[in-house]
N, C-alpha and C positions, 0 to 999 in steps of 0.2 A: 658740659659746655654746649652740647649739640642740641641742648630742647631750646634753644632762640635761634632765628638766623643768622650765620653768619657772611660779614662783610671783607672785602680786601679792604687793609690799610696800608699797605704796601709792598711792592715785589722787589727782586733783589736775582743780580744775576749768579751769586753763591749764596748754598744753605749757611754758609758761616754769618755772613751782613747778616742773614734773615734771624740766627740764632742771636745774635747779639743785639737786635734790635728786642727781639721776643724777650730775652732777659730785662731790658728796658723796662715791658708794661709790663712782668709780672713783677719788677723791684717796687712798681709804681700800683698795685694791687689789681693787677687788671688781665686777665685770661686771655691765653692766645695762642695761638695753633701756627705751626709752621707749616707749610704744603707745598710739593714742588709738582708741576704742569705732569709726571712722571710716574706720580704716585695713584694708584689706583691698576697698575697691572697693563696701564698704558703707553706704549714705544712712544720714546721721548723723540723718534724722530719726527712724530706726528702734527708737532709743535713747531710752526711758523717761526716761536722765537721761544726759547726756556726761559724757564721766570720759576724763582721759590717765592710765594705769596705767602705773607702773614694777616691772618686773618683773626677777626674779633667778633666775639655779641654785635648785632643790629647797634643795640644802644647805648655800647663802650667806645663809635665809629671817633666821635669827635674827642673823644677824650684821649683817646690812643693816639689819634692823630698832634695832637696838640704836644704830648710827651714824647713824641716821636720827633716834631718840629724843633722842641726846644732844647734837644739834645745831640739834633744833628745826626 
């Protein structure tokens, strides 16, 4: 998944929203990475505000978005 850019399509103040939304676009055929502000070996206190971000392909932005929308 990492040879395209990828984009945020949404943040989520728990890994679980962020998991269940991630289940979403991959039921709907569509790649996607769960990331929390924390990962990378970086003190979460360093984070003005914690956010787990799900993130997609540059050019899955709007399609994710749209499955995301329509499911609430």
């Amino acid at each position: 998944m990492t040879d395209s850019p990828l984009v945020t399509v949404a943040s989520y103040l728990s890994r679980g929203d962020a998991e269940i939304a991630r289940a979403r676009l991959v039921g709907e055929g569509l790649d996607a990475i769960v990331q929390a502000d924390d990962e990378g070996g970086l003190n979460p206190g360093f984070f003005a505000e914690y956010r787990v971000r799900l993130v997609v392909r540059a050019g899955d932005a709007a399609r994710a978005a749209v499955v995301l929308e329509e499911r609430g």
